[in-house]
C-alpha positions as CSV (number, residue, x, y, z in Angstrom):
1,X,-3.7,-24.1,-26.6
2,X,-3.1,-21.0,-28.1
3,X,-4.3,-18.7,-24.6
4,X,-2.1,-20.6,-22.8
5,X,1.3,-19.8,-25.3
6,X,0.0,-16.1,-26.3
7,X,1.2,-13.1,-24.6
8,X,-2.3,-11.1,-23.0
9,X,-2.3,-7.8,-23.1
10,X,-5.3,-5.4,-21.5
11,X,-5.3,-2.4,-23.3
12,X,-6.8,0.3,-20.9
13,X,-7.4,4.1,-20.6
14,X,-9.8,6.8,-20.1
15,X,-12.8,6.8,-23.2
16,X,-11.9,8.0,-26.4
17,X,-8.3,7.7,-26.1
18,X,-7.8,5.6,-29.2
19,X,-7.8,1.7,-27.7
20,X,-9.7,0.7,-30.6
21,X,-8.2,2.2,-33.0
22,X,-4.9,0.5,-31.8
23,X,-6.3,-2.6,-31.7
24,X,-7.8,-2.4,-35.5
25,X,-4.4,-0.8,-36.7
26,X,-2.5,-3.7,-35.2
27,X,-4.5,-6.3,-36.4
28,X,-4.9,-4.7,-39.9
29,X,-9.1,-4.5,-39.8
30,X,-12.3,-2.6,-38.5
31,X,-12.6,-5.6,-35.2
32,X,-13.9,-3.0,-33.2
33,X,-16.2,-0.1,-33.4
34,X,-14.5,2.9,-33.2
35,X,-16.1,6.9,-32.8
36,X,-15.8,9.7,-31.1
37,X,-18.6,8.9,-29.2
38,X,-17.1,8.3,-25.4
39,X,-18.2,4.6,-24.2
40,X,-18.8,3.0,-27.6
41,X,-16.9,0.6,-26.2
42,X,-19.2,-1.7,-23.5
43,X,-17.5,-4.9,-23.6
44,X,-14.3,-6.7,-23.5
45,X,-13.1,-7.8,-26.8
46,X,-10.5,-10.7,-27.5
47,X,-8.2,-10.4,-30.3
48,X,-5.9,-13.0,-30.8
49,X,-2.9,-12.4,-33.4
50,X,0.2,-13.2,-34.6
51,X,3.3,-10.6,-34.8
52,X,6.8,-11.7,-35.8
53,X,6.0,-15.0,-35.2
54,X,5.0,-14.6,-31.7
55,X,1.6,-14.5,-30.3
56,X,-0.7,-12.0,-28.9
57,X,-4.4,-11.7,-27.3
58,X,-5.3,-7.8,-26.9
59,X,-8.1,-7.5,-24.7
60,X,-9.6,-4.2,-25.5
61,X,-11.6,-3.0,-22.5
62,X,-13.9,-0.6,-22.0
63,X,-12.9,3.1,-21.3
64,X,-13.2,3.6,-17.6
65,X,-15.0,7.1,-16.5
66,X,-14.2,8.8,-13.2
67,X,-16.3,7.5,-10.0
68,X,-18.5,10.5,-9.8
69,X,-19.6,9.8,-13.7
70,X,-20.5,6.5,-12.8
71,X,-24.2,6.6,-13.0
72,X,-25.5,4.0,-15.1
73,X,-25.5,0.5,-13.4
74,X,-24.1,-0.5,-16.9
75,X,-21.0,1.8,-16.4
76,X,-20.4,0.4,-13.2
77,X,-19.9,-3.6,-14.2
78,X,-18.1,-2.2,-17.1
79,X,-15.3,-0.4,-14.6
80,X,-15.5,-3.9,-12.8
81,X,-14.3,-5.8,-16.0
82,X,-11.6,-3.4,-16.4
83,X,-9.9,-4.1,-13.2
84,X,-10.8,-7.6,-13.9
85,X,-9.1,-7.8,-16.9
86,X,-6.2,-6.1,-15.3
87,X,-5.6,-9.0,-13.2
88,X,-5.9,-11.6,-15.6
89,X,-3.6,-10.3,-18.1
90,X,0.5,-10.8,-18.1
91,X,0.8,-7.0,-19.3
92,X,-0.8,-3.8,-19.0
93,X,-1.1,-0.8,-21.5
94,X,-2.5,1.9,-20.5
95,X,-3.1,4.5,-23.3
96,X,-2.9,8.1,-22.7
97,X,-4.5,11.0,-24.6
98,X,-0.9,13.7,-25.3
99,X,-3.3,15.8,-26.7
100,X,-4.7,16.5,-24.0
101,X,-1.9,15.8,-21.1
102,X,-2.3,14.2,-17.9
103,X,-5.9,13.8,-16.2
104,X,-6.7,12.6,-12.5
105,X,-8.5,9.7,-14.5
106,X,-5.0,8.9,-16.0
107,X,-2.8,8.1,-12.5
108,X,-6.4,6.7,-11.1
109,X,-6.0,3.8,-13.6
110,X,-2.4,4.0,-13.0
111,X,-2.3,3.3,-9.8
112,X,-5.2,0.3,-10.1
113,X,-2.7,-1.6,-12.3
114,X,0.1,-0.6,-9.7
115,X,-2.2,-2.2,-7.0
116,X,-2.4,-5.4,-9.0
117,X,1.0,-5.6,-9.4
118,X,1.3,-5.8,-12.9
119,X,3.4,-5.2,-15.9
120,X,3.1,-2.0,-17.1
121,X,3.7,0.2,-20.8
122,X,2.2,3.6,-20.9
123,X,1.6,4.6,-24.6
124,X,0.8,8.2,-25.3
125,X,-1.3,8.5,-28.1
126,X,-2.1,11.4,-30.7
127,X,1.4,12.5,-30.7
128,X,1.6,13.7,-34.1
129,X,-1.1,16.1,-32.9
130,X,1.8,18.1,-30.8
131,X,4.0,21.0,-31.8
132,X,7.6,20.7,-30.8
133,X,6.7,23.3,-27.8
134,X,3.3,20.9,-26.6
135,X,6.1,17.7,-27.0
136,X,8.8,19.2,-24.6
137,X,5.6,20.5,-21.9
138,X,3.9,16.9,-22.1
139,X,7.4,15.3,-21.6
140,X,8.2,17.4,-18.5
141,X,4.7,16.3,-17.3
142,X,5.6,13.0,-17.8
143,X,8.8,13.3,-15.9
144,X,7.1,15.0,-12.8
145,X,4.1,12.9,-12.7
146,X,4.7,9.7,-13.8
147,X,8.1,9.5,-11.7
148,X,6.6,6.6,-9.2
149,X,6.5,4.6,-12.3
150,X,10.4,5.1,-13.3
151,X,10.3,1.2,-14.4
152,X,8.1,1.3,-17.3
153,X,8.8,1.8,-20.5
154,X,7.2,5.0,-22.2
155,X,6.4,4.9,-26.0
156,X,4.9,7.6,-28.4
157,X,2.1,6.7,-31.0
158,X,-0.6,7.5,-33.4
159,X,-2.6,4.6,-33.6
160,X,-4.5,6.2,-36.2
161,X,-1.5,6.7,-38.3
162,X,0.3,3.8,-37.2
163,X,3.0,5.5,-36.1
164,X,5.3,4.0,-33.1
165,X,4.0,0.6,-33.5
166,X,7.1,-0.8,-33.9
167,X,8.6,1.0,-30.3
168,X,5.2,-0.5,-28.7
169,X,6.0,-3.9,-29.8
170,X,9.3,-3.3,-28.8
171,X,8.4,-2.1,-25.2
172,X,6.3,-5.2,-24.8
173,X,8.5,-7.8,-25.8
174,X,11.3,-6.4,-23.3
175,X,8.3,-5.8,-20.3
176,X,7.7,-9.6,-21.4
177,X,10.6,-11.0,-21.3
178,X,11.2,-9.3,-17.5
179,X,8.1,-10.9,-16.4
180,X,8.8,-14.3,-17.4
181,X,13.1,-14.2,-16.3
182,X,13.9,-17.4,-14.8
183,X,15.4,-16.3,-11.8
184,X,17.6,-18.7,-9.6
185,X,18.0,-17.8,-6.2
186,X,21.7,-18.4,-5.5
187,X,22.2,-15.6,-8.2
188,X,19.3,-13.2,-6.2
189,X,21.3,-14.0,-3.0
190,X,24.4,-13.0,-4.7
191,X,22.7,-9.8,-6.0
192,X,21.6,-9.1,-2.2
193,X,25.0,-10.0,-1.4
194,X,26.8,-7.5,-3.3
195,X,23.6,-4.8,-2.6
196,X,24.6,-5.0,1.0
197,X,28.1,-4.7,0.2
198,X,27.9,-1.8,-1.9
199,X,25.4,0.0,0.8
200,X,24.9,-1.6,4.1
201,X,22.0,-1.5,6.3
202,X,21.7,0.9,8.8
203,X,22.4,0.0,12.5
204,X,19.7,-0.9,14.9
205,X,20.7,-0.6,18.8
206,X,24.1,-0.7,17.9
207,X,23.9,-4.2,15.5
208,X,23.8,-4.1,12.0
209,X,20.5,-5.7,10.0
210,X,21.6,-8.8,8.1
211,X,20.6,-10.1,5.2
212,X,21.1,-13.8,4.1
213,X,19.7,-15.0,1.0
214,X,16.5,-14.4,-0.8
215,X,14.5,-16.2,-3.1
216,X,11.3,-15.3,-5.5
217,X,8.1,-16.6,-3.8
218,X,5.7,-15.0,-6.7
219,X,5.3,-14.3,-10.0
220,X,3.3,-11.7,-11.1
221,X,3.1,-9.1,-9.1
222,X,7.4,-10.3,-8.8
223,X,7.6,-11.0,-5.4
224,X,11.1,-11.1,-3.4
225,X,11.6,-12.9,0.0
226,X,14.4,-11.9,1.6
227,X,15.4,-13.2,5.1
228,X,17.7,-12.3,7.1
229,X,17.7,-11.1,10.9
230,X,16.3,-7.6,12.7
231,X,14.6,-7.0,9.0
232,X,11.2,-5.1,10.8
233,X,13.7,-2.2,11.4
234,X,14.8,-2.3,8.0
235,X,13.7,1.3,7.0
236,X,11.7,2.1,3.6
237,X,14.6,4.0,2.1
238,X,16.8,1.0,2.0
239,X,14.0,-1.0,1.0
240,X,13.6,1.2,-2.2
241,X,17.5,1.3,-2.6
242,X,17.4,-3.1,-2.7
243,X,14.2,-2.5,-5.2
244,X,16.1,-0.2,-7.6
245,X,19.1,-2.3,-7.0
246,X,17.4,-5.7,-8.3
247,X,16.2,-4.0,-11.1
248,X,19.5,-2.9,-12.6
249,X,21.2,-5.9,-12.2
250,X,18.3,-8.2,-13.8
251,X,17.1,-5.5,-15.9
252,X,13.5,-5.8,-15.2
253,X,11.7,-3.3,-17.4
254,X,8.1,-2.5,-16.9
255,X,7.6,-5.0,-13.8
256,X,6.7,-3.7,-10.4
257,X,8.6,-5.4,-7.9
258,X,7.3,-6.5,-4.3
259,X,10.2,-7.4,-1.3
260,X,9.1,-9.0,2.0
261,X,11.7,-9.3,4.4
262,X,11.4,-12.6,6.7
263,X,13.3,-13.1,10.3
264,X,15.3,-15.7,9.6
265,X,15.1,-18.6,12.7
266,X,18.2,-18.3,14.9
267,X,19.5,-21.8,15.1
268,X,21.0,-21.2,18.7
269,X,17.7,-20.4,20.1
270,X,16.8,-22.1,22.6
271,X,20.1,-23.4,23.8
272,X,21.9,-23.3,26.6
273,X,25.5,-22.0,26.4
């Protein structure tokens, strides 16, 4: 079945930030209208093609417009899709216009594919728009604004051209291929292990937090259990340091990464000395 073997891939952003015109460019013909016209775009469209011998479904949604624009009841269901299609894709790209820099809208949709805990590649499109001086302002935007998302990889395109295609592919099939790591758990307790080792927990009371072993417990959004004891007190600071930690080690690019810490069960409770 060739959904079940393809790669699916929501291609999201504000209206009349080139998402069609990607898609068509990609798959080498006019699929989808394209105009300047914000909203051409009403429906989800399915494209299923092949690249390098591996297969893709783009799923070109709709533009989504900022809540207050939201008028039309029609505008409405299509924001719903969006997120919809959001949730049932393996990866996330969310096209931004460089031409225009960074809009509320932008980090909005941003943070909706955050929420969902999905694989993320930001593509900034109409880059061969920019002078050197616009490319070096947008970049130090980028840096400031989009620093929550450190994880994902950041490519620079004209679909229109074509240009930066080959980076796109490129950022997807690494995001890919950190979604779908077979990870055992005696090597993510061993990672934990040496985490701890390099930059132990702080004290509590006067006793150090421990932490045991850990295993993965979802997919997508990648979710960690850890377990070990005294973990409520384990503050967010450290929590970000195991995060960014993990990360390195497996080299998961593009994937957002979710840790719940579990009390592990004393197994002297309850006994008498």
């Amino acid at each position: 079945d060739y959904q079940k073997e393809a790669v699916s891939i929501s291609i999201i952003g504000k209206p009349n930030v080139g998402k069609s015109t990607l898609v068509n460019k990609v798959v080498g013909y006019n699929r989808l209208i394209t105009s300047d016209i914000p909203g051409t775009t009403r429906d989800d469209i399915w494209v299923e093609f092949e690249r390098k011998g591996k297969k893709y479904i783009f799923i070109d949604t709709a533009g989504l417009r900022r809540k207050s624009r939201v008028i039309e009841y029609s505008e409405k269901l299509t924001a719903l899709k969006t997120l919809k299609t959001i949730t049932r894709s393996d990866i996330t790209v969310l096209i931004i216009d460089a031409s225009n820099g960074i809009s509320a809208q932008d980090l909005n949709l941003l943070g909706q594919v955050l929420n969902n805990g999905k694989a993320l590649v930001i593509a900034a499109n109409k880059w061969d728009l920019l002078k050197r001086n616009q490319k070096d302002i947008f970049l130090k935007e980028i840096e400031r604004r989009f620093n929550f998302v450190r994880f994902s990889e950041i490519v620079f395109i004209s679909a229109k051209e074509g240009f930066g295609l080959e980076n796109l592919f490129g950022a997807i099939v690494k995001t890919w291929n950190a979604v779908s790591k077979e990870i055992k758990t005696s090597l993510l307790s061993k990672i934990i292990e040496e985490a701890v080792a390099n930059h132990s927990p702080p004290l509590v009371r006067g006793r150090r937090i421990k932490l045991r072993f850990a295993h993965i417990g979802n997919r997508n959004p990648l979710t960690i259990l850890i377990y070990g004891n005294q973990v409520s007190s384990i503050p967010k600071s450290y929590g970000r340091y195991l995060e960014n930690f993990i990360r390195e080690k497996l080299k998961l690019s593009g994937t957002p990464i979710k840790l719940i810490f579990r009390q592990s069960e004393n197994p002297y409770a309850g006994r008498k000395n």
